[in-house]
Structure formats: C-alpha cells, structure tokens
N, C-alpha and C positions, 0 to 999 in steps of 0.2 A: 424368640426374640433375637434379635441381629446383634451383635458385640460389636462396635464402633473400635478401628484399630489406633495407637496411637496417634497416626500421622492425619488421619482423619479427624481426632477430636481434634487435635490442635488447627489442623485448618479451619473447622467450625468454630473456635475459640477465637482464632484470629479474625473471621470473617462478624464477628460477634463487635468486635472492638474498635474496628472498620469504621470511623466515621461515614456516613450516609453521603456526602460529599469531598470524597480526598483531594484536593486539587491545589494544583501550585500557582501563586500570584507571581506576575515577574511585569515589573515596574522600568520601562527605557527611559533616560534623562538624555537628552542634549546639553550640554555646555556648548556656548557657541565661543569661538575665539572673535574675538573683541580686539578691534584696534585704536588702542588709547595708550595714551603716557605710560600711567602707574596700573598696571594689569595686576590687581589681586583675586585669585580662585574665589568665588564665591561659596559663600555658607549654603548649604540645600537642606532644607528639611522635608521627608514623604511620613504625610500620613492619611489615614483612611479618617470620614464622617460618613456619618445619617446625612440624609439631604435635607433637615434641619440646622445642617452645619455644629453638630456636637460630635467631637472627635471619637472616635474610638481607638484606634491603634495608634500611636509611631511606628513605623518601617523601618527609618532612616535618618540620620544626622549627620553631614558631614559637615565638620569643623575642624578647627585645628585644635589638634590634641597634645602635637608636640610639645603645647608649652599651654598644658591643661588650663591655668587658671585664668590665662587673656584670654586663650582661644573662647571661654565659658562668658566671658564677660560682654563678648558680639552678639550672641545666640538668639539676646533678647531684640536684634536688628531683625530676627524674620518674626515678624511682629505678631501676625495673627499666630502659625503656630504655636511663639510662646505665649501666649494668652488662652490658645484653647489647651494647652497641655504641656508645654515645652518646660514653663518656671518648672511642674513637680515633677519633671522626669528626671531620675538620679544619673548622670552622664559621669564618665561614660557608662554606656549600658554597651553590654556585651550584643551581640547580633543586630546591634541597632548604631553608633556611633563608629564611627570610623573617620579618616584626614580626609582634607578637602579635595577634590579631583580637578586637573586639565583639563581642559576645552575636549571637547571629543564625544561618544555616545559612552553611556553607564550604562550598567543594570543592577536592580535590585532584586532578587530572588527571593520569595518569601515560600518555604515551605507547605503546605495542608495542613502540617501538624501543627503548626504554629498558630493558625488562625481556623484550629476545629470547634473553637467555642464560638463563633462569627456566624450568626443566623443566614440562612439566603435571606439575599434582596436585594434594592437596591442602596448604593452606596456612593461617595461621591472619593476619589482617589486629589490627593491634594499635594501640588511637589511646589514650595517658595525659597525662592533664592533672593540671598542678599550678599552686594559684594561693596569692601572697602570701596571709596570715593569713587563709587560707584553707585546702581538702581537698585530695586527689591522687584520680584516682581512674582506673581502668583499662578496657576496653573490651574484650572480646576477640570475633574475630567469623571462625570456619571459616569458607572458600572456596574455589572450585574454578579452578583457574587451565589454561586449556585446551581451556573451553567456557563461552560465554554461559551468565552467572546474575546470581542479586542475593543479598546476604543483608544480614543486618536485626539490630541490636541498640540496646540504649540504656544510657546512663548513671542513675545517680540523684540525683545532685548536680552534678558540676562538668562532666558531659558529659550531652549528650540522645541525641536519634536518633545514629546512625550507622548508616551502610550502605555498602557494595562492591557494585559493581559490575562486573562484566568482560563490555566487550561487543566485537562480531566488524568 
C-alpha cells in the first residue's frame, strides 16, 4: 500500500472542496455623461434572476451612502429591484453597496466563491438605474452560468454598454 505524502493529501483535500465550477462573474456598466442642467449620478442596482424573473442574488448597489439615511430613502426609485429584493436587503451590505459613480465604464467583480451555491443555467443579469430629475431605466441581459461566455446589451438614456461575463 502506497503512503499518500503530506503535500499530496492536501492537494486531494483541496481539489475535494473545488467547487465543480470556479469561475468569476464580472459585470461592465456604462454611465453615460448626460448633458442636462441639474446632472445627478444615478442610483444603479445589479442583480442576478431565473428567467422567470425571481431574483436571486444582488451584486451591487450604488447609492449615496454619505449621508446614509436620504441616500436609503431613493433606492425605492429603482423600482423593480426594490420590489424583487431591494426593500429586505439590510444596506449597507458589505461587498455589495458602495457611492454612486461618474459617467464613465464600471466594473463589478463577483468572485466563484461567492456565488458556489448558484446551480448552472441559465439566468438573466439585470443592472437599473435611476437618477434625480432625471429617467430610470433597466437593462436586461440572458446568461449562462456554468460555462465561459459574454453577452452584450445597452441602455438608451441613463445606462450604455453593459455586459457579463463569466469566465473559468
């Protein structure tokens, strides 16, 4: 019988605990700059559904935190998010809320580890912004979660590009 050396059980140990699919979600937002009077950064929310439209995860929330308890009191302006999930999300939440952002490209990074309880299939990635005296506007974008892809959509006012990606 062969004696397995330290550094080999531990590799099998680790290789054991390996989620079946490690892979990182990374999420690109467009803010488009806007030219209008009173320019306020819009609120963004990302999160993941079923293609029956029942959320599963939030990603992301970007509000104004500076001045936690107005910034809280907009949130419920991106309507659908706080309807499928947003009212019981305790904000801030760590890895998930953060200040609002300038015009420009974002990214959101979502770890494998983070989302190893997340069955493959398909899913629909969902990013809505809403801005002071300004639009709201929503973003819906199928994906496959369980094999390297990309997909692609865009806004036409208050959001641009967006895309998903899940890679290995």
């Amino acid at each position: 019988m062969r004696k397995l050396t330290l550094a080999a059980t531990a590799a099998v140990a680790g290789a054991a605990a390996t989620p079946a699919f490690a892979a990182d979600l990374n999420v690109s937002v467009e803010i488009p700059r806007l030219s209008v009077a009173a320019y306020h950064r819009p609120y963004v929310a990302v999160w993941i559904e079923r293609p029956d439209n029942t959320a599963v995860r939030t990603l992301a929330v970007w509000y104004e935190v500076s001045n936690s308890a107005e910034g809280k009191d907009w949130l419920k302006d991106m309507r659908t998010w706080w309807r499928r999930g947003g009212r019981s999300l305790a904000l801030p939440a760590d890895g998930v809320s953060s200040a609002t952002k300038a015009p420009g490209r974002h990214t959101v990074t979502v770890p494998g580890a983070r989302l190893r309880n997340l069955p493959a299939g398909d899913y629909v990635m969902v990013v809505e912004a809403a801005r002071e005296l300004g639009g709201r506007e929503s973003v819906r974008i199928p994906f496959r979660w369980g094999a390297p892809n990309t997909a692609r959509a865009a806004g036409s006012n208050e959001l641009g590009a967006v895309s998903v990606t899940v890679t290995r």
